[in-house]
N, C-alpha and C positions, 0 to 999 in steps of 0.2 A: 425102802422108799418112803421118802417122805410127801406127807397129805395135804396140798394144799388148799384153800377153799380162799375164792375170787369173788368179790360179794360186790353187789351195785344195787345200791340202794333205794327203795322207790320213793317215786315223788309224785304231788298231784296231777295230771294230765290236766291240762287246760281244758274244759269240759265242753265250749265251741270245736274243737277239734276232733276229727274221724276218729273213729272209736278201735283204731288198731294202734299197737307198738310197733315200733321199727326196731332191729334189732342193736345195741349200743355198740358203736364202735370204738371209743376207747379201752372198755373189757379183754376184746378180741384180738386188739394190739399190744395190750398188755402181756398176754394168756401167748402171745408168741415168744415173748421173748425170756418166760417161765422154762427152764431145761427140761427133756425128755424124760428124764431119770424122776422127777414129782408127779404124784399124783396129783391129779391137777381134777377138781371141782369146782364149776362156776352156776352162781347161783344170780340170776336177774331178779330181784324183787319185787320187780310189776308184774309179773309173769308167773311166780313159781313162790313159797316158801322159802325160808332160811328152818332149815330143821338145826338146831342149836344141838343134838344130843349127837349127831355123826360125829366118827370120830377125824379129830383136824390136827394137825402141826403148827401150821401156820396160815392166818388169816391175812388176805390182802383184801382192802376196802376202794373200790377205785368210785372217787365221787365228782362227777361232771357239772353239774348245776349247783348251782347257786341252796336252791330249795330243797337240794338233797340232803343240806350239813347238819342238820338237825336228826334229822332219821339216822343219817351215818352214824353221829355219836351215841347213840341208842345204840346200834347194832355194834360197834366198839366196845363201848362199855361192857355189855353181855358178854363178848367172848372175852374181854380182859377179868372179867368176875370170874371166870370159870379156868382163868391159869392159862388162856391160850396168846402166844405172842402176835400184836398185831399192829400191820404198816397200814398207810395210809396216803393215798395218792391220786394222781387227776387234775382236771381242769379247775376245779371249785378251790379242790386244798393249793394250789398255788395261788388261787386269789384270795383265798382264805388262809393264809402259810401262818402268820403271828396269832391267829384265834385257834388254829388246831395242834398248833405245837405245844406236845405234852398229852396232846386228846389220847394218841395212839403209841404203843410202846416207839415205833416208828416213825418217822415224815419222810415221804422221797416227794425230791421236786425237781421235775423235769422230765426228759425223754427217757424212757425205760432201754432201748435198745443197746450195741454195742456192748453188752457182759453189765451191764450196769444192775440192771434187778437180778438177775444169777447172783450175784458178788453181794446182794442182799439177803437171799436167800438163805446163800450161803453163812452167811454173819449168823442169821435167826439159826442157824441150826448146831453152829459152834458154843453158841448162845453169848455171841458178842455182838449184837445188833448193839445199834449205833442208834443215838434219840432224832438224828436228821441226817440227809443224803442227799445236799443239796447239787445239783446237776443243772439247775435253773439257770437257763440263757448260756449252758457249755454244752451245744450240740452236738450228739454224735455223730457221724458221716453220714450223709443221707444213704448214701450206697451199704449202709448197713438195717436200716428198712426192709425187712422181707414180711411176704403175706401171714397177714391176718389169719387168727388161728379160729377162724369160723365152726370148725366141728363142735365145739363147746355148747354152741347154741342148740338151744331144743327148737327148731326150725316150726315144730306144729304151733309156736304161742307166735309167731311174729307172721300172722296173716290175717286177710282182711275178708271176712265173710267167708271164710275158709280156703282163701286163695291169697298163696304165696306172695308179696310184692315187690321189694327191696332190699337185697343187700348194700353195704354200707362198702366204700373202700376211697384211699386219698391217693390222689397222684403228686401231691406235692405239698410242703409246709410252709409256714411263714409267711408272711404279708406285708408287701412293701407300701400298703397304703394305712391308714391313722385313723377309719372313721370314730368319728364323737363317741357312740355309742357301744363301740365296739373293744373288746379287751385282747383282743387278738395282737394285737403289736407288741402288749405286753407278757402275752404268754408265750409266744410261736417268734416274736425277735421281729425286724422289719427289714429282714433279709427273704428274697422268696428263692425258696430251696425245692426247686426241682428233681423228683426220684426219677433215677434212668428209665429214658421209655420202653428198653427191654425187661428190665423189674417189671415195670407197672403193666406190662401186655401178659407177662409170665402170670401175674397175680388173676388178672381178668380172666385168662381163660381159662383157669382153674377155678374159679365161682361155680359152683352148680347152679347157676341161674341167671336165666339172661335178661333180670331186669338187674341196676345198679342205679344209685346216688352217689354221686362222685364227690363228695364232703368237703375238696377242697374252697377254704374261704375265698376264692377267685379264682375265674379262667380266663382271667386278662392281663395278666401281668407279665408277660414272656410271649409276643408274638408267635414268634419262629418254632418255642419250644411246642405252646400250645399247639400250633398247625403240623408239625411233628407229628404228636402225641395221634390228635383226631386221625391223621393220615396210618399211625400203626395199628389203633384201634378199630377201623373200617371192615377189615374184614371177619373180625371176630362175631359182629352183627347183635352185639348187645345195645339192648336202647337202655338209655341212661337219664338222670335227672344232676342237674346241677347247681349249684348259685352262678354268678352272674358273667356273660361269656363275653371277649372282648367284643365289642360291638360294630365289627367292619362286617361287609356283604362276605367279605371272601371267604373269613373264620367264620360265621354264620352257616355257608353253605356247606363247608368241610366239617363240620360239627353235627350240620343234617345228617351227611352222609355215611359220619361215624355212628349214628343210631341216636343222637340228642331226640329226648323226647317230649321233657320238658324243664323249663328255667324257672328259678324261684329268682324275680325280678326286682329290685327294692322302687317304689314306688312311690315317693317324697313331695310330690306336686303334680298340680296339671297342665306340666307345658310341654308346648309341641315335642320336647328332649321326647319326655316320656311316652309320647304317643306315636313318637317315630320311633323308637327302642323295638314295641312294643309291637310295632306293625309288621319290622323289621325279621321280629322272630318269627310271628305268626307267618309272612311270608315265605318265608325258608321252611314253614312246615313244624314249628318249634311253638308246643304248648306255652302258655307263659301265667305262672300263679306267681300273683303280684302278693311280695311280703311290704306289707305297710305298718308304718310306726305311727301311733298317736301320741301327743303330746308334747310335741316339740313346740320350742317358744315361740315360733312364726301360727301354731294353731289355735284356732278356738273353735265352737260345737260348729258353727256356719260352717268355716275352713272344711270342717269336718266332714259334716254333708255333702259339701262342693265333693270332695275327692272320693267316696261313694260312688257318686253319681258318674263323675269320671272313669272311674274302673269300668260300671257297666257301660256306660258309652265308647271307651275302644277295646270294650269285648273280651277282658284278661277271662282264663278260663275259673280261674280259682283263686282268693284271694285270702290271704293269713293277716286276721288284725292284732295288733303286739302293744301293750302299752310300754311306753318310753321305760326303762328301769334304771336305776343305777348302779349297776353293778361295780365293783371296786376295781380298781387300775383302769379305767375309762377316762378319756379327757370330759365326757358330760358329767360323770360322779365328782372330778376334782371341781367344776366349775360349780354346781349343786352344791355340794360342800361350804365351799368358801359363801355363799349366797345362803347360807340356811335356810337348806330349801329339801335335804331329804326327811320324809317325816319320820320315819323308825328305820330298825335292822334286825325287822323278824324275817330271817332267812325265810323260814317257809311258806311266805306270802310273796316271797319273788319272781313270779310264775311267767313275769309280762301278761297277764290278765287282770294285776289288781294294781292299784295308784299308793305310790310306796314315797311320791315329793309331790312339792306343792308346782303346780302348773303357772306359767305365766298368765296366760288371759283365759283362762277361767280356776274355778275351786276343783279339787280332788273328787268331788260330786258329780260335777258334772263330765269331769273327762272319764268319770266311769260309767256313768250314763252314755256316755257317746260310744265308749268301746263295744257295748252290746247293742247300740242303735246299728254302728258300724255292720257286725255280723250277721244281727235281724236282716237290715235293708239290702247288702249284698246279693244274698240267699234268700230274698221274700221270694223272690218266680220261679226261680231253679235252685231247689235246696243241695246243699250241699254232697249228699250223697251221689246225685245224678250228675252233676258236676265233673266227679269223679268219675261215676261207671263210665263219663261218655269218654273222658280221658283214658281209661282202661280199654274201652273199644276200642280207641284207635292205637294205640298199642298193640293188641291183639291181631289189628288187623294189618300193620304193619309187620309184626312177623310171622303171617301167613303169608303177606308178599312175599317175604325174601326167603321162603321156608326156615326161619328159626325158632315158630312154635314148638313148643313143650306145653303142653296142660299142667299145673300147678295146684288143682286142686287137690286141698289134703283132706274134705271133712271126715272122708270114708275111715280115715287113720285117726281121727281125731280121738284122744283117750279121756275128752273130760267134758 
């Protein structure tokens, strides 16, 4: 049997943000589609050491962020100094494909599923690896999609005060919308690929945990499918968190009903859209943590303030501030570009916490003063922590309604 070791690389936490991990779900979906027959080791890096001296076969690096690619090559480098073969794969290395080709004995670009990483594995062990596997935008059938190989996770590092939070799982790929700032069109195709709602029920009720993040980049794209979906997932009685849900009363209500607990809302101005979106959710019983962008060309520090002040005035429970970045294959990075307007490309400052181009109406100074004015004033009354407990209250207290409490606390177990 051969030894494989699955490595994700760490990167700085944005240090405004709750002091727990979630556990990564590209690894997990990887780590499924690795055959039975490998020993299979997965090693998170925010969470756990890389013991470099265990012994390995083959090394797979799966790198999601942007800010991870520097650390990656660190951790490549070492095990190619030491003789061991190693691929390289992820979200990042596809928008990074011509800077890390060569990094790694390996490059795969693309969906893993469908025998595609086996048939790599395979190569690495005949010792005919191949220097790229490009698979990029040739999807495999979604109906070849199966769960998440979650046992890998050390479950005791991805908790919050020593209570278990979120698992990670997608109900569908692809996005048939383009925003500016977003690389999704160009990674995932702008086709939106729905997994069968029998897969995706099969996968749910097999979580050992009935909180979930449902990861997909939208749940507005397919009416019918969506209202489906929420209709098979009802009785399982998981509460779930998600991005952004189509916005009619009807799907609203049906999304209550399937356990929606709360919405990561993007929040771009302060017009009525948003304050009826918003109201909408909260009415339906649906928390709503407004993710907001700084630095868009329509802002300046005022602008900035205004929308602050807005958040707490219709009452978002929780709010994530992001500065604008430009990450590559973006229509805002091409249009940056052409305007010389990105200032460097030190990956590991790509955090969305730090100012990496130059702002329309103000300097890089100031839009990073406002970023932490942003977080301050948010959270001056009710800091963020409480924020959260109160959200976790009513969760808790939601499935004591419905009897689908489980207590989750692990500190008793906790080994460190």
């Amino acid at each position: 049997m051969s030894a494989v070791t699955l490595v994700y690389p760490k990167w700085n936490k944005i240090p405004e943000q709750t002091e727990f991990h979630l556990p990564p779900h590209g690894p997990v979906c990887v780590a499924a589609c690795v055959p039975p027959e490998y020993d299979l080791t997965f090693i998170d890096e925010n969470v756990d050491a890389i013991d470099f001296t265990a012994p390995v076969d083959v090394v797979l690096v799966s790198i999601m962020l942007t800010c991870q690619i520097p650390r990656g090559k660190e951790i490549i480098a070492r095990f190619r100094s030491m003789g061991k073969p190693v691929i390289i794969g992820g979200i990042a290395t596809m928008l990074h494909a011509e800077e890390l080709a060569g990094v790694a004995d390996a490059i795969f670009l693309g969906e893993t599923e469908d025998g595609r990483l086996a048939k790599v594995l395979q190569d690495a062990e005949n010792g005919t690896l191949q220097p790229k596997y490009d698979y990029f935008h040739d999807f495999p059938p979604i109906a070849s999609v199966g769960p998440a190989r979650r046992e890998i996770l050390n479950e005791e590092r991805y908790t919050y005060r020593g209570v278990k939070m979120v698992d990670l799982v997608h109900t569908s790929r692809g996005c048939r919308f383009n925003c500016f700032p977003c690389a999704t069109a160009f990674l995932g195709g702008r086709q939106f690929r729905p997994r069968p709602i029998d897969k995706v029920v099969e996968e749910l009720a097999g979580i050992d945990n009935n909180r979930l993040f449902l990861v997909d980049n939208s749940l507005a794209q397919d009416r019918q499918w969506v209202m489906d979906l929420f209709e098979a997932m009802t009785p399982l009685k998981k509460k779930w968190i998600s991005h952004p849900i189509l916005d009619e009363d009807a799907v609203l209500k049906k999304a209550a009903e399937a356990g929606c607990w709360y919405v990561y809302q993007a929040v771009f101005d302060t017009s009525d859209l948003i304050r009826d979106r918003v109201k909408r959710l909260k009415d339906h019983g649906i928390g709503v943590e407004a993710a907001v962008l700084l630095g868009t060309d329509n802002q300046d520090a005022d602008y900035i303030k205004r929308l602050v002040d807005f958040l707490l005035e219709i009452d978002v429970d929780m709010a994530e501030f992001s500065i604008l970045t430009p990450f590559p294959h973006t229509p805002v990075t091409e249009k940056y570009a052409k305007e010389g307007r990105i200032l460097h490309s030190d990956w590991q400052r790509y955090t969305t916490a730090e100012v990496v181009f130059q702002p329309k109406l103000m300097t890089p100074e100031v839009l990073q003063e406002m970023y932490h004015y942003a977080w301050d004033n948010f959270y001056k009354e009710m800091p963020q922590s409480l924020r959260m407990g109160r959200l976790f209250a009513d969760v808790v207290r939601r499935e004591m309604d419905d009897g689908s409490y489980v207590p989750r606390h692990l500190s008793a177990r906790r080994s460190w």
